[in-house]
C-alpha positions in Angstrom: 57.3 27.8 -48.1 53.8 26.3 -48.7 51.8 26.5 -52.5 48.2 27.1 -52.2 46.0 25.1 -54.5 42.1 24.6 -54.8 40.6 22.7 -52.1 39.3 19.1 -53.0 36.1 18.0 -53.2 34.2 17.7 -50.2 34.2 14.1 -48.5 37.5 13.0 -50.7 39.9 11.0 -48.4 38.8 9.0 -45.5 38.8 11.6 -42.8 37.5 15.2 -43.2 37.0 17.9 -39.5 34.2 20.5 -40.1 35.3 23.2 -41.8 32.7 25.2 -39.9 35.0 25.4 -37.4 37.8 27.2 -39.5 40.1 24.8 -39.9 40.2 21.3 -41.3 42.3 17.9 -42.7 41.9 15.8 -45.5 43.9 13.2 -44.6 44.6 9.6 -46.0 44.7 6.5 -45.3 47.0 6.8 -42.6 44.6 9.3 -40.7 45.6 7.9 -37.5 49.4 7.8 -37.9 49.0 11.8 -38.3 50.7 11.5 -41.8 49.5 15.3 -43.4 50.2 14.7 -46.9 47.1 17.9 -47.7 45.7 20.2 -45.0 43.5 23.3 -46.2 42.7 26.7 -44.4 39.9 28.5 -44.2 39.2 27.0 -47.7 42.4 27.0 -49.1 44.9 24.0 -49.6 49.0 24.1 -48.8 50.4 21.4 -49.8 53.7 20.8 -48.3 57.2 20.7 -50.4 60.0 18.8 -49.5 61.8 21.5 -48.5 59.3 23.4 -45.5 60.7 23.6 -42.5 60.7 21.6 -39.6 58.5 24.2 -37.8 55.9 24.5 -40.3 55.5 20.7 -40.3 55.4 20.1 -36.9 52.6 22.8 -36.7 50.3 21.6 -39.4 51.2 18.0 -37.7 49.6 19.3 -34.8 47.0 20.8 -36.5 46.1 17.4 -37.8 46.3 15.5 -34.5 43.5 17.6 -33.2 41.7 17.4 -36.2 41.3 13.8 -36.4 41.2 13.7 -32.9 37.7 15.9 -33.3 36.1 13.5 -36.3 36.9 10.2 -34.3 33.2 9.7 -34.8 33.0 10.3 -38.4 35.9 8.1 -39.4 34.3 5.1 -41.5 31.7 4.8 -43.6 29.4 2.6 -41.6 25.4 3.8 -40.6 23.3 3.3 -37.7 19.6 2.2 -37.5 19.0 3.1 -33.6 17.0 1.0 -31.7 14.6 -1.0 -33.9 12.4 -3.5 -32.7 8.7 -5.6 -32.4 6.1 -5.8 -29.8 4.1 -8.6 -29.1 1.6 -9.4 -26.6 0.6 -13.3 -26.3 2.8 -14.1 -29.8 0.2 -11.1 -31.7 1.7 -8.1 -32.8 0.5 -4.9 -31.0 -0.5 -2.1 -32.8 0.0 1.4 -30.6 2.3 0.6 -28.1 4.5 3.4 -26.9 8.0 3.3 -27.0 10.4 5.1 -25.5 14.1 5.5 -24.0 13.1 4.9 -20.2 15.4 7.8 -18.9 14.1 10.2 -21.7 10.3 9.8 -22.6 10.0 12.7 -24.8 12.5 10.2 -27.1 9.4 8.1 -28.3 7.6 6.2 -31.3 4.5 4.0 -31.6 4.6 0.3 -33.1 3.2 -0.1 -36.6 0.1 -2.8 -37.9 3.0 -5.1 -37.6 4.5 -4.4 -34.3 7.6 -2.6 -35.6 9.0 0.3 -34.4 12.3 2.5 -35.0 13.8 4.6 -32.4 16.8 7.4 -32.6 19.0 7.0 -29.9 23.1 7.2 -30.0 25.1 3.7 -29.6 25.5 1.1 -27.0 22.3 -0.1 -25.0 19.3 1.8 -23.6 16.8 0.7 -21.3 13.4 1.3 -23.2 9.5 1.0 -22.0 6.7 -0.4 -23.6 3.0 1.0 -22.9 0.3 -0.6 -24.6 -3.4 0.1 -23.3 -6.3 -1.8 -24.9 -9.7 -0.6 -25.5 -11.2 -1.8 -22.0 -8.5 0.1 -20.2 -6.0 -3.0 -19.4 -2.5 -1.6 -19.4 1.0 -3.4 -19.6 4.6 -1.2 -18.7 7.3 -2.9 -19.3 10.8 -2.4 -19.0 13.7 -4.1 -21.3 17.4 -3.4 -22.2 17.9 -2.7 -26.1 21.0 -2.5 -28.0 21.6 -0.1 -30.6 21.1 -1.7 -34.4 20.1 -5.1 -32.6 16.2 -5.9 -33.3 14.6 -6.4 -29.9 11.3 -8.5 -29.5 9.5 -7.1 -26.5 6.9 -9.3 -25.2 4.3 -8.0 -23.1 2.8 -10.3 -20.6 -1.0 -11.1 -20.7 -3.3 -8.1 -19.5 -4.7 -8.5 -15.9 -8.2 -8.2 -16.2 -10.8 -8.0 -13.7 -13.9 -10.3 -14.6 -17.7 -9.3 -13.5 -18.2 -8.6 -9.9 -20.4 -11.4 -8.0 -22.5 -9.7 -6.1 -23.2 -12.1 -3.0 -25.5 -10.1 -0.9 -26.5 -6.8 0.3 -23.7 -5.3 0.9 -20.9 -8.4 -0.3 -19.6 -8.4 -3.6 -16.5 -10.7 -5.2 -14.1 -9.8 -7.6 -11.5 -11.5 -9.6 -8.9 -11.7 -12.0 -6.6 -13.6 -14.1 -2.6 -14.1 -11.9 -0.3 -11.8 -13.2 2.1 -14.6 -14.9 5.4 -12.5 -14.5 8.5 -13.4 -12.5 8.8 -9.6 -11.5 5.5 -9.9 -9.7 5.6 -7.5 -6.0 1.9 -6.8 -5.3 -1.4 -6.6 -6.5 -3.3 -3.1 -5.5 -6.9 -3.1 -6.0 -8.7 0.5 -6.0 -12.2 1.3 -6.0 -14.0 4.9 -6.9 -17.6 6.4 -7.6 -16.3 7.5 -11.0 -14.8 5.9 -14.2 -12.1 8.1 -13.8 -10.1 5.5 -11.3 -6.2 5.4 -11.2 -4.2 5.0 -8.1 -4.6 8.7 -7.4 -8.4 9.2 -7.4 -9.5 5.7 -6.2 -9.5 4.2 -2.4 -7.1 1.3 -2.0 -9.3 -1.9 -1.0 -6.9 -4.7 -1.2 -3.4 -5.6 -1.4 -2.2 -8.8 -2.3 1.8 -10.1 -2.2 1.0 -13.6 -3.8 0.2 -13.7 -7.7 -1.5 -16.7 -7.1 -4.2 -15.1 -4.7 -6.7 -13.5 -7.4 -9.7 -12.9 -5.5 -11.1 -10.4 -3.1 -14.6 -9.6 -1.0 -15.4 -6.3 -0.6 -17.6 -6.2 2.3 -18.2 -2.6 2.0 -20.5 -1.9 -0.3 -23.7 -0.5 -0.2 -27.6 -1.4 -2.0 -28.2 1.5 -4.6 -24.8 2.4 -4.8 -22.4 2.1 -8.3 -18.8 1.2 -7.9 -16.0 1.3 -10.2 -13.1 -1.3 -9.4 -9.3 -1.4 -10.7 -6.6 -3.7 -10.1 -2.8 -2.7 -10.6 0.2 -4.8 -10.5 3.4 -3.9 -9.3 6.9 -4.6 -9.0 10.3 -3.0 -7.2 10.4 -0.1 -9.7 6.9 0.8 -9.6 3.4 -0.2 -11.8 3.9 -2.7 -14.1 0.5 -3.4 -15.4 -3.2 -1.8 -15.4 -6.6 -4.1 -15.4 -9.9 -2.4 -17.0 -12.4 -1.1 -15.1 -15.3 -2.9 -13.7 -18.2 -1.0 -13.3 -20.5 -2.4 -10.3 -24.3 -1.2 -9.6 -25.5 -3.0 -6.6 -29.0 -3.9 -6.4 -31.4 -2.1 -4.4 -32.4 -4.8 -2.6 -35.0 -5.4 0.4 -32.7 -4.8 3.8 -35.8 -7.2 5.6 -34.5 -10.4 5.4 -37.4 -12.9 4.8 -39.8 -9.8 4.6 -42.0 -12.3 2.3 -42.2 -14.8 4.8 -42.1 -17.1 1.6 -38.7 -19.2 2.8 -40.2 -20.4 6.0 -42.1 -23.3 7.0 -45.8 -23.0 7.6 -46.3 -23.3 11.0 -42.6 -22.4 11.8 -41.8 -19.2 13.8 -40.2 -16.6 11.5 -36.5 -16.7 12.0 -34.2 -13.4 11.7 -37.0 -11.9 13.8 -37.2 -10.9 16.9 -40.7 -11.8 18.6 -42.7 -9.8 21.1 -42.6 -11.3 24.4 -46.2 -13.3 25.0 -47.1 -13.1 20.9 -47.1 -15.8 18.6 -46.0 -15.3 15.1 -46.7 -18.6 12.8 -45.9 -18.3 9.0 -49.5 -19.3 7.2 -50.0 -20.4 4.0 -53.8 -19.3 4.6 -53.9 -15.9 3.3 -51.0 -13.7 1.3 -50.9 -10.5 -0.5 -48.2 -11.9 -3.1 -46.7 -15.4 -3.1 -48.3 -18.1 -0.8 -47.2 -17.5 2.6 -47.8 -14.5 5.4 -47.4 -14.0 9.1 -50.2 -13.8 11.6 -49.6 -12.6 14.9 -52.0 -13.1 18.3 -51.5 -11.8 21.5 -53.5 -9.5 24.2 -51.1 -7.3 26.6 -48.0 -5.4 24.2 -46.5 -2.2 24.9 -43.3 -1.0 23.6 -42.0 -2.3 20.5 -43.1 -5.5 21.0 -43.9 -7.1 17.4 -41.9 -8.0 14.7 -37.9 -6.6 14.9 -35.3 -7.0 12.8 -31.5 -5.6 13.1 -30.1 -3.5 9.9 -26.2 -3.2 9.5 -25.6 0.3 9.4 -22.8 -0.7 6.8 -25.8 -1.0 4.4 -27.4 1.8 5.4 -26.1 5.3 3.4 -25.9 8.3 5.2 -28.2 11.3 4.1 -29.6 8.8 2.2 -33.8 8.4 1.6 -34.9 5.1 2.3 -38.9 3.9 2.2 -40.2 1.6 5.1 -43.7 -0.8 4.4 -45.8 -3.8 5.0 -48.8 -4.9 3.9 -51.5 -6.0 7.1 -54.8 -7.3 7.3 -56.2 -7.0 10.9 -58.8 -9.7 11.6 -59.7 -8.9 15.3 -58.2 -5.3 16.2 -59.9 -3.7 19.0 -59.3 -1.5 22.1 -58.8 -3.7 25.5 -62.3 -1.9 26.5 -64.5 -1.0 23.7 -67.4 -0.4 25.8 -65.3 2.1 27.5 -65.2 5.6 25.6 -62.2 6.3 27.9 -59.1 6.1 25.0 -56.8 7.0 28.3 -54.9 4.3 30.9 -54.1 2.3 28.2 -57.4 2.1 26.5 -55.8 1.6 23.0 -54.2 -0.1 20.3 -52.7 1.0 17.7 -50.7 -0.8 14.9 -47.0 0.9 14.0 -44.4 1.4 12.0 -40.7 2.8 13.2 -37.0 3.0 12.5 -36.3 4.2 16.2 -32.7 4.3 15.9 -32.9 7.1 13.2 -36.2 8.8 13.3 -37.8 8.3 16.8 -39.2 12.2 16.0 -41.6 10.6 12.8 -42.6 7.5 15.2 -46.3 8.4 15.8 -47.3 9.5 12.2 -47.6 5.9 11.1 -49.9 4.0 13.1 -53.3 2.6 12.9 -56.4 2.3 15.3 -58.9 -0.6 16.0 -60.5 -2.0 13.0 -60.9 -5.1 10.6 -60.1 -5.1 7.0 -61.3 -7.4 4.1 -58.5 -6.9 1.9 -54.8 -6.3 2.1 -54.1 -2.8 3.0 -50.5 -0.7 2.8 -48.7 1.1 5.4 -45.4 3.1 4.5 -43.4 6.1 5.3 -40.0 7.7 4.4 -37.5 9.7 5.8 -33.5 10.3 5.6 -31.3 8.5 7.4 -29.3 11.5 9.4 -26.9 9.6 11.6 -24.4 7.0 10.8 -24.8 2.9 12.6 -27.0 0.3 12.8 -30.7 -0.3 12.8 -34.1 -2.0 13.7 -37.0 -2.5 11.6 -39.8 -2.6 14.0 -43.6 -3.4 13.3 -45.4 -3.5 16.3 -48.9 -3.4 18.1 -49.7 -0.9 21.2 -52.1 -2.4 23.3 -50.8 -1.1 27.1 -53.3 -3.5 28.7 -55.7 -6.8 28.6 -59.3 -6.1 28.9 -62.6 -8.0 28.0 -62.0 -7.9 24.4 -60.6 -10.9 22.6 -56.7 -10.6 21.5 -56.2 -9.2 18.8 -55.0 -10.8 14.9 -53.0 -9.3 12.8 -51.6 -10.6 9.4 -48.3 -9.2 7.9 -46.6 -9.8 4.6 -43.7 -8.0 2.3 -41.8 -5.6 5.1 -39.7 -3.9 3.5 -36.9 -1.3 3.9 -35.5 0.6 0.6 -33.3 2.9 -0.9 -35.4 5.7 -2.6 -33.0 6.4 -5.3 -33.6 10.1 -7.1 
C-alpha cells in the first residue's frame, strides 16, 4: 500500500516533530489543516498513493494531528531576544547592576559599560530586579515588569545616602540624609552597630520614620570614646527597596565636667552647673590660672561631707566596665587644721582636700586626699578606676574640715576638673 523513499532533508517544509521521539511529519503549507501529503518512520518516508486505504490514511492523519500538535512552538521561522534592556541611575548608565527574573534569581546577568543587559527567559512578561551597589555601600532594589523582546529602561532612583554625623554634645549626635524621592516610599529604618559589618540583621534599629520628607534623626545614645557605624534603609510593601552607605562615627573623648576650665564664666560670677558647699564661696578669678585666664577660689571655715564643688554625670555617658581618669589642678593658699597648735589630729582636728566619684567607687574615696599645706605652684591630683555599676554620677571636690577653730579659713584655688575615658 505505501512506497518507501529516502527521507528529505532535515528542516524542508514548514513544520518538522523531533524525530528523537520515533516518529515525525514533514508537512506543508497546510500544516494546520492536517493535509499529510509525506510522513516518514523511524527515518524512512511513505508516501501515500492514490489508492491506500481509508484506514491507513486516517491513521497516518492522526499521526500528523499529534505531531503538529507537539511542534506548535516551532512552527515559523521567527527568533527571540529574551528580555533585553538598560539601567540608568540619575539619566547615567550603570555599570554592574544585577539583573534578574524576580521569581528566579539564579536567572541573572550584569549590565555592560553602557548599561545594557540580555536576559534568557521564555515569552510574555516577567517581573525583573535591579541591584546596583556603589562603592560607599549605597544600594538601590528595584522591581519592574519587562516584556519579552521589548527593551526596558530601568531607572533607579537616586541613592539615599547618609551625610557626616554632627556631633552636638557628649553624648548627642545628628544624622541625615537626602528623601528617598520614590512614590513607593513605606519607611525609613535607621540601624546602628559597633562594626562595619551593619545590615538589618547585625545592627540595632534606632529610628523609624513613615514620612520621606522627615530626613533627620538625634541619637541621644551615644557615648564619649565610643565608634558607631550608622545605616539607613528604605522600604516599601514588598520589602527593602534601597540601602545608604555607612557612616562611621568616633565620638570625642570629651571632658564629662562641664565648665571644668572655669574659662566661660564671669569673673566674680558663682560657677554655674555646680553645686556649692553650704557656707563656701566659690568666685571665678581671673587672678591666677594653670591654663587659660580664669580659675576658681573657694573660702570657707566649717565643711564636712562633700561639701565643695559637685557636679551630676548622666550615667548615659558613662560606659560600663569602662576606665575613666578623675583630676584637677589646686593651689592651696591658706590650708591648715582648725587647731594647729593642737597635735590632737582627732575630734575633727583636720582638713584634708579630696577627690571622689561616690556613686561608683566609695571603697577608693580616701586614697586621694591631701593635708594642710600651702603651694607656690599649680599642683595635680588624679585617680582612676572602672566604672562597675550602671547610672548616674557626681564629680565631687571637696574640703574636710569637721570644725572651726582659731585658724583662719582656709583658700583653695581650682582649675581644669576633669572626668575621662581612659581608652586602651
Amino acid at each position: 500500500m505505501f512506497e518507501a523513499r529516502e527521507k528529505p532533508p532535515h528542516g524542508e517544509g514548514k513544520c518538522l516533530f523531533d524525530e528523537g521521539a520515533g516518529v515525525g511529519v514533514l508537512a506543508g503549507k497546510d500544516c494546520q489543516s492536517h493535509a499529510l501529503p509525506v510522513v516518514w518512520v523511524r527515518g524512512l518516508v511513505l508516501d501515500n498513493p492514490a489508492g491506500a486505504g481509508v484506514e491507513d490514511t486516517m491513521r497516518l492523519k492522526l499521526v500528523g494531528m499529534v505531531a503538529c500538535a507537539v511542534v506548535v512552538l516551532a512552527c515559523g521561522d521567527g527568533t527571540s531576544d529574551g528580555l533585553v534592556g538598560r539601567v540608568t541611575q540619575e539619566g547615567q548608565p550603570v555599570q554592574g547592576a544585577l539583573v534578574y527574573l524576580t521569581e528566579a534569581p539564579s536567572a541573572s546577568t550584569e549590565t555592560d559599560a553602557d548599561g545594557r543587559f540580555k536576559l534568557s527567559a521564555p515569552s510574555g512578561r516577567h517581573e525583573i530586579t535591579a541591584r546596583y551597589q556603589a562603592e560607599d555601600g549605597a544600594l538601590n532594589e528595584q522591581r519592574f515588569m519587562a516584556e519579552v523582546d521589548v527593551t526596558a529602561e530601568l531607572r533607579l532612583p537616586r541613592p539615599t545616602r547618609l551625610q557626616e554625623p554632627v556631633v552636638v554634645d557628649a553624648g548627642t549626635v545628628r544624622l541625615s540624609w537626602n528623601p528617598y524621592p520614590g512614590a513607593d516610599f513605606r519607611e525609613y529604618k535607621l540601624y546602628r552597630a559597633k562594626s562595619a559589618a551593619l545590615d538589618e540583621t547585625t545592627g540595632t534599629l534606632v529610628y523609624v520614620g513613615m514620612v520621606p520628607g522627615d530626613a533627620e534623626f538625634v541619637d541621644e545614645d551615644v557615648r564619649p570614646g565610643d565608634v558607631y557605624f550608622y545605616r539607613l534603609f528604605v522600604m516599601n510593601d514588598f520589602g527593602r527597596l534601597a540601602g545608604s552607605n555607612i557612616k562611621r562615627l568616633s565620638m570625642p573623648n570629651v571632658n564629662l565636667v562641664q565648665g571644668g576650665d572655669f574659662e566661660e564664666f564671669a569673673v566674680g560670677s558663682a560657677p554655674t552647673g555646680f553645686t556649692l558647699g553650704a557656707d563656701q564661696q566659690w568666685v571665678v578669678s581671673d587672678e591666677r590660672a594653670h591654663s587659660g585666664t580664669r580659675a576658681v577660689r573657694g573660702t570657707g571655715g566649717f565643711s564636712y561631707l562633700f561639701q565643695g564643688l559637685r557636679q551630676h554625670i548622666p550615667g548615659k555617658l558613662l560606659v560600663q566596665g569602662a576606665r575613666y581618669r578623675l583630676s584637677f589642678y589646686y593651689q592651696r593658699e591658706s590650708f591648715e587644721r582648725p587647731d594647729p597648735s593642737d597635735p590632737d589630729y582627732s575630734r575633727g582636728n583636720s582638713i584634708s582636700l579630696r577627690l571622689d566619684v561616690p556613686e561608683m567607687a566609695w571603697g577608693e574615696a580616701y586614697h586621694t586626699l591631701l593635708g594642710e599645706g600651702v603651694d607656690t605652684t599649680w599642683q595635680l591630683m588624679t585617680r582612676t578606676f572602672i566604672v562597675d555599676k550602671s547610672g548616674d554620677a557626681s564629680v565631687i571636690v571637696w574640703i574636710d574640715r569637721e570644725r572651726n577653730g582659731p585658724s583662719p579659713d582656709w583658700v583653695v584655688w581650682i582649675d581644669d576638673v576633669k572626668f575621662e575615658r581612659v581608652l586602651e
